[in-house]
C-alpha positions as CSV (number, residue, x, y, z in Angstrom):
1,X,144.1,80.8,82.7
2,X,141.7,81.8,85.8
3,X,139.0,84.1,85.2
4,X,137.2,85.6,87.7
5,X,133.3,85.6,87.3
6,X,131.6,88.3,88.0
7,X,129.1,87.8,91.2
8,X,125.3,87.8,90.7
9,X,123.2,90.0,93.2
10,X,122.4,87.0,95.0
11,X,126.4,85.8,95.4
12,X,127.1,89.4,96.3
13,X,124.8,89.5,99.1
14,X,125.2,85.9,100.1
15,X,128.8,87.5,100.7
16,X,127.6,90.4,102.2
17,X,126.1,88.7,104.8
18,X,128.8,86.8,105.7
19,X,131.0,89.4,106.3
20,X,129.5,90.7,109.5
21,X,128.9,88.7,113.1
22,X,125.0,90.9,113.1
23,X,123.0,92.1,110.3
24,X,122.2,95.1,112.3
25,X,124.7,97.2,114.5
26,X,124.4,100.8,115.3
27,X,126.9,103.1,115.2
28,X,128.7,105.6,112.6
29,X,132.3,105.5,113.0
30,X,132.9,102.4,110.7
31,X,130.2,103.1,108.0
32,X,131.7,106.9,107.8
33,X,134.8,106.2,107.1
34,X,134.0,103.8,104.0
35,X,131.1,106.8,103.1
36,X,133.8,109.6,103.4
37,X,136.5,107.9,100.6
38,X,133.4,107.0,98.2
39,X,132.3,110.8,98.6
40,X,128.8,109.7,99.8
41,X,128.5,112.2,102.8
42,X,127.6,115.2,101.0
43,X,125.3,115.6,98.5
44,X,124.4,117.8,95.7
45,X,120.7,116.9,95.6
46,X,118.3,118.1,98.8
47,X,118.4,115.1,101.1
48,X,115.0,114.4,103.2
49,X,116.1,112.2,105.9
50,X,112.7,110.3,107.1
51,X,112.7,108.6,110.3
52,X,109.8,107.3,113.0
53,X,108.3,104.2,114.6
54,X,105.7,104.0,111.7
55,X,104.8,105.7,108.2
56,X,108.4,106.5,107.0
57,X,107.7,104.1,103.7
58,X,104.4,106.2,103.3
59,X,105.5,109.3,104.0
60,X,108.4,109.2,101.7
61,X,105.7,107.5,98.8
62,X,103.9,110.6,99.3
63,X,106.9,112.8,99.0
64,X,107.9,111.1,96.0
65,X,104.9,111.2,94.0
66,X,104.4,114.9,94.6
67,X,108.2,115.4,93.7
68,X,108.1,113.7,90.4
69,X,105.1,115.1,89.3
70,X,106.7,118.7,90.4
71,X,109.1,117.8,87.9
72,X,111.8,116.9,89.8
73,X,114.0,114.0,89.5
74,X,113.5,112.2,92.6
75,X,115.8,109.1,94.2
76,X,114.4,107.2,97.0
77,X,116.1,104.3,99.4
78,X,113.7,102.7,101.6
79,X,114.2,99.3,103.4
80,X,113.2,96.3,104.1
81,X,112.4,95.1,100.6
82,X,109.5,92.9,100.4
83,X,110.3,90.6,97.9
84,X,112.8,91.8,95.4
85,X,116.2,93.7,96.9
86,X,115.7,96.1,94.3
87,X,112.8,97.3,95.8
88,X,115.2,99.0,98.0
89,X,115.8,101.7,95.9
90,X,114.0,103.8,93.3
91,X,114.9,106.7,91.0
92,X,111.6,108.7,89.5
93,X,109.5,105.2,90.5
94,X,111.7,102.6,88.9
95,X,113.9,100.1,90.6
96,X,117.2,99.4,89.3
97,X,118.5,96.8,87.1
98,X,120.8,94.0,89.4
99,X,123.9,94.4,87.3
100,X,123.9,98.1,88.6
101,X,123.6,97.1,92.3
102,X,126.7,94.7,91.5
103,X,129.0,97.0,90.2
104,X,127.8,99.4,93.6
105,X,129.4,96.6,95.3
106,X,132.5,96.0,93.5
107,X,133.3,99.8,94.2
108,X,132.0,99.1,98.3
109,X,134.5,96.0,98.2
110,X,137.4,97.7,96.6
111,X,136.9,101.0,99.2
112,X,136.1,99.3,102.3
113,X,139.5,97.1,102.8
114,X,139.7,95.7,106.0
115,X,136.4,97.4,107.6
116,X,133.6,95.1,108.6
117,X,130.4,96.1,107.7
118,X,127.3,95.0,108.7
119,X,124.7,93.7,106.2
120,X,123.0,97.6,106.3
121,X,125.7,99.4,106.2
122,X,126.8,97.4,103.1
123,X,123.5,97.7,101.2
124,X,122.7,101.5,102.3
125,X,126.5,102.1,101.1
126,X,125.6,100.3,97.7
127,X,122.7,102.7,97.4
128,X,124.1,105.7,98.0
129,X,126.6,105.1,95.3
130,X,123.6,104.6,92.8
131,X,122.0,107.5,94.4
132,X,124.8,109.3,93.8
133,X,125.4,108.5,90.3
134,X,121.9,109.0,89.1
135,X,122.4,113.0,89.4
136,X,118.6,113.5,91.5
137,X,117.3,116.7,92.2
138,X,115.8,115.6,95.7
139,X,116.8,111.9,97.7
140,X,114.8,110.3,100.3
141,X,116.2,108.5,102.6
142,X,114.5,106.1,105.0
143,X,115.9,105.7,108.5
144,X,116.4,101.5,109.4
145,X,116.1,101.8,113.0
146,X,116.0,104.5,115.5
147,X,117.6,107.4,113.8
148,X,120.7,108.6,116.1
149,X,123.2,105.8,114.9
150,X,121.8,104.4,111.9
151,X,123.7,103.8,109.0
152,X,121.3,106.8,106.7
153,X,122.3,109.5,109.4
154,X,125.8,109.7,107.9
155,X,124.4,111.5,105.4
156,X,124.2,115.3,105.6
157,X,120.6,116.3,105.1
158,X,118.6,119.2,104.5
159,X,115.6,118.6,106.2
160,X,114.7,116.0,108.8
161,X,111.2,114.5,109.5
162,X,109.8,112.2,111.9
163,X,106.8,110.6,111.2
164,X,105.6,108.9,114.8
165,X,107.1,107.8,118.0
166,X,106.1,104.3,119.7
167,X,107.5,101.7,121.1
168,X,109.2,99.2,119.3
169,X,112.5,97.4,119.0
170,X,113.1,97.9,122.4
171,X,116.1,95.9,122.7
172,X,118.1,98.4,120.5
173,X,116.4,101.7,121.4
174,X,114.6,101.8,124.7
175,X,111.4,100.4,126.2
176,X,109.9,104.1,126.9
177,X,108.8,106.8,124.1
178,X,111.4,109.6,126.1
179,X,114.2,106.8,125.3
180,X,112.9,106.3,121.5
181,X,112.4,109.5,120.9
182,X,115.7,111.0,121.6
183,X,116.8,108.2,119.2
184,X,114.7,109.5,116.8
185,X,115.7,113.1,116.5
186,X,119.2,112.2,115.9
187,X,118.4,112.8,112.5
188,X,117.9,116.4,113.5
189,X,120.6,119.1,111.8
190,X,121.6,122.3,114.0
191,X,120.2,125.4,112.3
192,X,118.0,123.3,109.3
193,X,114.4,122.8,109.1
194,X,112.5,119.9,110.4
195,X,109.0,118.5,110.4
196,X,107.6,116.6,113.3
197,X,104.2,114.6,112.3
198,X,103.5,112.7,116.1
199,X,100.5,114.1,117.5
200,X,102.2,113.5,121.0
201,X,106.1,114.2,120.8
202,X,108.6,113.0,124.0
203,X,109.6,115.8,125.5
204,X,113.3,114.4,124.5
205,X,112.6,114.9,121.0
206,X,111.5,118.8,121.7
207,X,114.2,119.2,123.9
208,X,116.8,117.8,121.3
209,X,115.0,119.9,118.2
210,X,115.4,123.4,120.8
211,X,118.9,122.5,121.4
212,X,120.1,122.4,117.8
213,X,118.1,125.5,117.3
214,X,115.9,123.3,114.4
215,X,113.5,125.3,112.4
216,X,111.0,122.8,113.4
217,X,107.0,122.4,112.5
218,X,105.0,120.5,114.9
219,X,102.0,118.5,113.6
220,X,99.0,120.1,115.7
221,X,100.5,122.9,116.1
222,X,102.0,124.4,112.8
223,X,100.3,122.3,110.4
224,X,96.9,119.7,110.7
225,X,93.8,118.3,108.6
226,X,90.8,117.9,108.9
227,X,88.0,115.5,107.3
228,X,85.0,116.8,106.0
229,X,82.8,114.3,104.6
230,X,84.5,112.6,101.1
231,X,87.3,115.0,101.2
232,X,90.0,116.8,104.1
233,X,91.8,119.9,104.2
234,X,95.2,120.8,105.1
235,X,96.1,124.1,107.4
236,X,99.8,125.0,107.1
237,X,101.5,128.8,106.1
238,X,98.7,128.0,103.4
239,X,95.7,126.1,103.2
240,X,94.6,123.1,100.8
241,X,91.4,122.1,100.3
242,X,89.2,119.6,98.4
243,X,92.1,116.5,98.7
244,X,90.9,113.0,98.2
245,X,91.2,110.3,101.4
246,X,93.7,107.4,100.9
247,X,94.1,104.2,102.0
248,X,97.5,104.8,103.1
249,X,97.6,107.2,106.5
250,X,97.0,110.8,105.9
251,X,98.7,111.8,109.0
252,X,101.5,110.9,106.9
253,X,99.9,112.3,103.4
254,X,99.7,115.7,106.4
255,X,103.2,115.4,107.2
256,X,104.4,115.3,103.5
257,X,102.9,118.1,102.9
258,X,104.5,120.1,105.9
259,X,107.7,118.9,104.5
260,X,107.2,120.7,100.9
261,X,105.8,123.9,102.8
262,X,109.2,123.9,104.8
263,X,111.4,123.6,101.3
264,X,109.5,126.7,99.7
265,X,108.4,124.8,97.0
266,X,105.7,126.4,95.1
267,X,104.1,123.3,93.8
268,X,100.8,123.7,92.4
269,X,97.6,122.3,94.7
270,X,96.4,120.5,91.8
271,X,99.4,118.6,90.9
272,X,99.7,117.7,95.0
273,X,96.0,116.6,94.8
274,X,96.9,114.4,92.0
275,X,100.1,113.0,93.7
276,X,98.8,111.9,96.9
277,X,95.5,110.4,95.2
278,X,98.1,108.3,93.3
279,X,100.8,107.9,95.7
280,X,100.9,103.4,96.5
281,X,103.1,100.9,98.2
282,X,103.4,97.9,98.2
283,X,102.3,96.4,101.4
284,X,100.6,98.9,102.9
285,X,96.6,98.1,102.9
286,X,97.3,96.4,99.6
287,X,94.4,94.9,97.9
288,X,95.4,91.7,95.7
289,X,93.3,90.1,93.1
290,X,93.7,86.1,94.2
291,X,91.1,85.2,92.2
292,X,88.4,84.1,95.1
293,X,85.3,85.6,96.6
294,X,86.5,87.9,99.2
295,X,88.4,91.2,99.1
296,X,92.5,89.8,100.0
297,X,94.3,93.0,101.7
298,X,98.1,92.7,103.0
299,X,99.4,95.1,105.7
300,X,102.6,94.6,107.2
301,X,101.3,96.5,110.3
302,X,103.6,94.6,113.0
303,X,103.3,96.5,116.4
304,X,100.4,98.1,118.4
305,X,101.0,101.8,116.5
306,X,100.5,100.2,112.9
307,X,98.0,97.7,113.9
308,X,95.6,100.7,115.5
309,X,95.6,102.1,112.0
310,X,94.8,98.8,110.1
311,X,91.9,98.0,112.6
312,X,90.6,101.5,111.9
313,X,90.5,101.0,107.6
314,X,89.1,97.3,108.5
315,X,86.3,99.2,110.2
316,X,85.8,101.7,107.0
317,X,85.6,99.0,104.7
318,X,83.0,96.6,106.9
319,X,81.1,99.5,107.0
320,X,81.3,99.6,103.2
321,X,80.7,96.2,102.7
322,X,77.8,96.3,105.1
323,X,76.6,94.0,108.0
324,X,77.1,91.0,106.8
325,X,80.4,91.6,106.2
326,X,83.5,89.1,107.8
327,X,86.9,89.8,108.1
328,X,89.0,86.2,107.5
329,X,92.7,87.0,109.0
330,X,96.0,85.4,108.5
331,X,98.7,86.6,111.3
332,X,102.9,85.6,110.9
333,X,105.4,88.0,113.5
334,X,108.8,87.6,114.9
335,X,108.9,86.7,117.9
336,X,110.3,90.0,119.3
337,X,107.4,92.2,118.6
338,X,104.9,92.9,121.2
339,X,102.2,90.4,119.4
340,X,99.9,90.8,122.3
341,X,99.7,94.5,122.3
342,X,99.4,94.1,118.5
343,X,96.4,92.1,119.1
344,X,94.5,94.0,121.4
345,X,94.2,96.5,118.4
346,X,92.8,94.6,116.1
347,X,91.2,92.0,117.1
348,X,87.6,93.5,117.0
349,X,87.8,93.6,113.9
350,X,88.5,89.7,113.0
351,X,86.1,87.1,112.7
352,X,88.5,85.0,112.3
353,X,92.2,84.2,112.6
354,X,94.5,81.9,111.0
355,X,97.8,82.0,112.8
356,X,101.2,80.5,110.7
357,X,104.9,79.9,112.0
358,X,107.3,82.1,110.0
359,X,110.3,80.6,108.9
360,X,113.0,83.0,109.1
361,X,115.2,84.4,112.0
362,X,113.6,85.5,114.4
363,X,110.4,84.3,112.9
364,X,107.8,82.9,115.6
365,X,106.2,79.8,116.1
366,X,102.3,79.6,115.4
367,X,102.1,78.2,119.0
368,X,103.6,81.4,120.5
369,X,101.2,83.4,118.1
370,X,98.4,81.5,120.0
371,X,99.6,82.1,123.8
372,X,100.1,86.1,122.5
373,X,96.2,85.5,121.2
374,X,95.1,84.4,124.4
375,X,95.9,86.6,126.3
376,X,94.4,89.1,124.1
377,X,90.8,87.6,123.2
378,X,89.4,84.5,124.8
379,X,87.4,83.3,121.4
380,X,89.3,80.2,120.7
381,X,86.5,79.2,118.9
382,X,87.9,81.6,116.0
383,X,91.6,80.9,115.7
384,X,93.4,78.1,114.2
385,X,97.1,77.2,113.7
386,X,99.0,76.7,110.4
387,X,102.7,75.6,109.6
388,X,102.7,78.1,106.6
389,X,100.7,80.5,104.4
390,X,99.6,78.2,102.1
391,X,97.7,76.2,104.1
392,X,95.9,79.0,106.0
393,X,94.8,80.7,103.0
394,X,93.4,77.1,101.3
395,X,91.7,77.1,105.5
396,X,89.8,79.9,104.2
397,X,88.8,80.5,100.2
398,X,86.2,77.9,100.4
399,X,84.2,79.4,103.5
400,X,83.9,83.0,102.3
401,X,81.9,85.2,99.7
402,X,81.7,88.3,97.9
403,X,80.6,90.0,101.4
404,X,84.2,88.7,103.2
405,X,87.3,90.7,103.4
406,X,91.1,88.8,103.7
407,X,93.6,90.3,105.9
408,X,97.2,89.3,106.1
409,X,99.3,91.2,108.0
410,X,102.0,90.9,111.2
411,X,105.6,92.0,109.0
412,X,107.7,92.1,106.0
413,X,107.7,88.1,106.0
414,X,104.0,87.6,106.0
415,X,103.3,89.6,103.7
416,X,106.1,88.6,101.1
417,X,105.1,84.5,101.8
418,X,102.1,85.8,100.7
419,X,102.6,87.9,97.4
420,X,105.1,84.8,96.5
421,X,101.6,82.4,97.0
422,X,99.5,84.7,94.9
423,X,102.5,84.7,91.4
424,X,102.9,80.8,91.8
C-alpha cells in the first residue's frame, strides 16, 4: 500500500520553486484569485500595509514592539528571511513552528489548481493563511518590491505607509524616483489614512495620495523629530519628549509613530518610550559577539539610500571609540545593485575592505566588487579580494584590537554567510 509522506518545509519549497519560470513577477490577477477562495483578502484585524525603498523591516519592528506592549496581539510578515524561512513571519515576536507553514501549503496546493504562482506569491499566500488563523488584533505587512503590483497589495488595508523613495531595482520599477514612487503609493486606499516618512516625496506619489483623496501625513510637514543632545522629541497632533536614540533609523522610529497617531490609539508615552528603546532586527546594525578583539556589526545596507545611513552610525561609533579607531569591512552584493553608488557612501568610513564573491543568483563576483571599488576610491592599497566569507574574516581577526570595529554588509546573502560562520 502507497503512503504519501507528508513534505518537510524544505521539500515544500524546493517544490515551490519549481513551480514558477521567475521567483518574482508582478502583477495581481493570478495571486487574487487563489487569495479570494482561501478568504485572505479581507481581514478582520487592522492591516498596516508598509512599503518603501528602505526601513520597511524597521519600521514595522517599531510598530510591532509598540503594538505588543499596547497589548495588542500583533502578526507580522516581512521578507526576505535571513537565515531561517520562518523568520518570515511572526505573531507577538515569535516565529512559527515548520509543520504549521506545511500544512499553509497543503491548503495553497489544494486551492490554487492549475494557477502558477511565483515563489512570492506562494510564500506570502502561506502566510496570510497563518495570519489569518492566528486571530491578530493588528497585521503588518511588508511590501516585496515596489508596492503597486506586489503580491501584499491584494490585501485590503487600513492604513498605508511609505517609509522612503530611492532608486533601486530599476529593472522592475523605474530608473527615476517619479517612476518609483508612483510604484510605491499603489499601496495607497481611496478615502483611508496614510503616512508618508520620505523627507523628499515624487511629486507622483503626492499626486496619486490627492487623487484617492488619502488622509495622508507627510513627514516634515505633519509630523518630525528633533535631537537634542542624548535624547529627541517627536512633534505630531501631540508631542513626545525624552525618547532614547537607536541604532536602528529614527526616521523610521518617527514614521511609526505617525502611524499610531493616525489609528487614534491612545497608547501611553511611556510604554512607546519603552518599545522603541527595545524594538531589534536582525541585520540591521547588528552587533555579534565572534569572540575577537574588535566590535563585528552586520548591515545588510545594499544600495546608496541604506548605505548613507550605515556610514553615518560608522561615524557615531569611531567617534565613540575614539581616534585610533579602524573600521575593518567585508563587502558581498548582487551584481544588479548600484555597488558604485553604494560605495561612494561609505567608503570614508573604511579602513579597510575585504571584498568576497557571493554564491547565489545573481550573486557578484569579488572581481566585479573591485572594478565597482575603483571607480569609487582609488586606495587599492586597502582592499583585498576573497572567494568567501570565511576567508575574509580569518584576513582580518589577527590584525585588529579592542579599538577596531567589523562591518559586513552589501545584502541578505552577506550577512546570512556570515551569521552561519559565527554558529559553526
Amino acid at each position: 500500500m502507497h503512503i504519501n509522506k507528508e513534505k518537510s518545509l524544505n521539500e515544500w519549497l524546493s517544490h515551490i520553486e519549481k513551480l514558477h519560470p521567475s521567483e518574482i513577477e508582478l502583477g495581481l490577477r493570478r495571486i487574487s484569485k487563489v487569495a479570494q477562495d482561501l478568504n485572505l483578502i479581507h481581514f478582520d484585524a487592522k492591516v498596516i500595509t508598509v512599503a518603501g525603498t528602505n526601513g520597511k523591516g524597521t519600521t514595522c519592528a517599531f510598530l510591532e514592539e509598540i503594538l505588543i506592549q499596547a497589548g495588542y496581539k500583533v502578526g507580522v510578515y516581512s521578507s526576505p528571511h535571513i537565515q531561517r524561512y520562518t523568520e518570515r513571519l511572526r505573531i507577538n515576536r515569535q516565529e512559527q513552528p515548520e509543520k504549521d507553514h506545511c500544512l499553509a501549503f497543503e491548503q495553497i496546493e489544494k486551492t490554487r489548481k492549475e494557477t502558477s504562482l511565483s515563489y512570492f506569491e506562494y510564500v506570502t499566500l502561506g502566510c496570510l493563511y497563518l495570519l489569518r488563523q492566528a486571530q491578530c488584533d493588528f497585521i503588518l505587512l511588508e511590501v516585496g518590491l515596489g508596492g503597486r503590483l506586489d503580491a501584499t497589495n491584494m490585501v485590503e488595508s487600513d492604513i498605508s505607509v511609505i517609509t522612503t523613495i530611492g532608486i533601486d531595482h530599476v529593472d522592475w520599477l523605474g530608473d527615476d524616483r517619479e517612476k518609483i514612487g508612483y510604484e510605491k503609493a499603489g499601496v495607497f486606499r481611496a478615502g483611508k489614512p496614510a503616512v508618508c516618512g520620505e523627507f523628499d516625496p515624487p511629486q507622483s506619489l503626492k499626486d496619486y495620495a490627492a487623487e484617492l483623496s488619502t488622509n495622508i501625513r507627510y513627514a516634515g510637514s505633519d509630523f518630525s523629530f528633533e535631537m537634542f543632545q542624548d535624547q529627541w522629541l517627536w512633534t505630531g497632533d501631540k508631542k513626545i519628549s525624552g525618547l532614547s536614540p537607536t541604532l536602528m533609523p529614527m526616521q523610521n522610529a518617527s514614521t511609526a509613530l505617525a502611524v499610531i497617531e493616525a489609528l487614534n490609539l491612545n497608547v501611553d508615552p511611556q510604554t512607546i518610550k519603552n518599545a522603541l528603546r527595545e524594538a531589534k532586527l536582525a541585520g540591521r546594525l547588528q552587533n555579534v559577539d565572534m569572540s575577537c578583539e574588535a566590535d563585528v556589526y552586520l548591515d545588510v545596507a545594499h544600495n546608496p539610500q541604506s548605505a548613507q545611513y550605515l556610514a553615518g552610525q560608522l561615524k557615531l561609533l569611531k567617534e565613540q571609540k575614539g581616534p585610533q579607531c579602524r573600521v575593518f569591512a567585508i563587502a558581498g552584493m548582487l551584481e544588479d545593485k548600484d555597488i558604485t553608488g553604494t560605495f561612494d557612501q561609505v567608503n570614508q568610513q573604511l579602513d579597510h575592505c575585504c571584498l568576497i564573491s557571493l554564491n547565489c543568483f545573481r550573486g557578484a563576483d569579488n572581481k566585479v566588487l573591485l572594478k565597482h571599488y575603483q571607480a569609487s576610491c582609488n586606495k587599492l592599497d586597502r582592499v583585498n579580494c576573497f572567494e568567501d566569507i570565511e576567508s575574509a574574516y580569518k584576513s582580518i581577526i589577527n590584525n585588529v584590537n579592542s579599538s577596531d570595529i567589523i562591518i559586513v554588509f552589501g545584502s541578505f546573502y552577506t550577512v546570512s554567510d556570515f551569521l552561519t560562520l559565527s554558529q559553526g
